[in-house]
Steps between C-alpha positions, in 0.01 A plus 500: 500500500239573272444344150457694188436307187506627127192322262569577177425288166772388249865420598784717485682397123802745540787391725572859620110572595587136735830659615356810601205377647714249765701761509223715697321148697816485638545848613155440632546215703619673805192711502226217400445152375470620137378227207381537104238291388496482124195360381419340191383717229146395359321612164235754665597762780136304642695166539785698646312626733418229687892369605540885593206535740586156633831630625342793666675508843475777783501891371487430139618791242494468143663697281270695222631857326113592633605414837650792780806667462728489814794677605794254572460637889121434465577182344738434819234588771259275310690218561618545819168531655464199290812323669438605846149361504639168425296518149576277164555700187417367151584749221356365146610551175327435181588357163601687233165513402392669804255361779161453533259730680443261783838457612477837541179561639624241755804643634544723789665768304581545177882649431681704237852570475412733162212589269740352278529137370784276614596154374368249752866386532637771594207594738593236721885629554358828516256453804771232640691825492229710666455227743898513589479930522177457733622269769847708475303819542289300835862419619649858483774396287645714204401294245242767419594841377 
């Protein structure tokens, strides 16, 4: 079963962002051996960047609003071919203050869910979410509509 991990810095403060996001690990534990790391958040995106690109692991994404736009299906096939190879996923999340250039410059691929701005709390139950929809849509099920 293949891992995929969520980096992101600063804990979630609201219970319901915790709720939902367990909610969705445990949805995805039938599909992968899914994990949040929540790193410590640091005075400069600089000395952030350092814990992030220390927990690089396999096919990293992170997720920037300059980053590709996917279709959920797209999004799907991605990680399929991702999960059939056997490959690690690390998705990363920045602060609230963003993320520096070279954790971006460093990843694999660079992701956006909008050209909008979410909060980074809600990113993470968002792409938890995504996560969910794409190995439902590998699996055939009817999740997906």
């Amino acid at each position: 079963m293949v891992k995929v991990s969520v980096v992101c810095v600063g804990k979630l403060k609201e219970g319901y962002w915790r709720d939902a996001l367990a909610e969705y690990a445990k949805r995805l534990s039938r599909f992968c051996r899914f994990e949040v790391v929540e790193l410590a958040e640091r005075r400069t995106l600089e000395e952030e960047a350092e814990g992030l690109l220390h927990a690089f692991r396999g096919h990293v994404f992170v997720l920037a609003s300059e980053g590709n736009e996917v279709t959920s299906e797209q999004f799907a096939a991605k990680i399929g071919r991702l999960r059939d190879e056997g490959r690690e996923m690390t998705f990363v999340i920045g602060s609230s203050c963003g993320m520096a250039e070279r954790v971006k410059a460093a990843a694999d691929e660079k992701l956006s869910f909008s050209r909008m701005t979410f909060p980074h709390q809600m990113m993470r139950v968002i792409l938890a979410e995504q996560l969910y929809r794409a190995f439902m849509i590998c699996a055939g099920a009817e999740y997906h509509k």
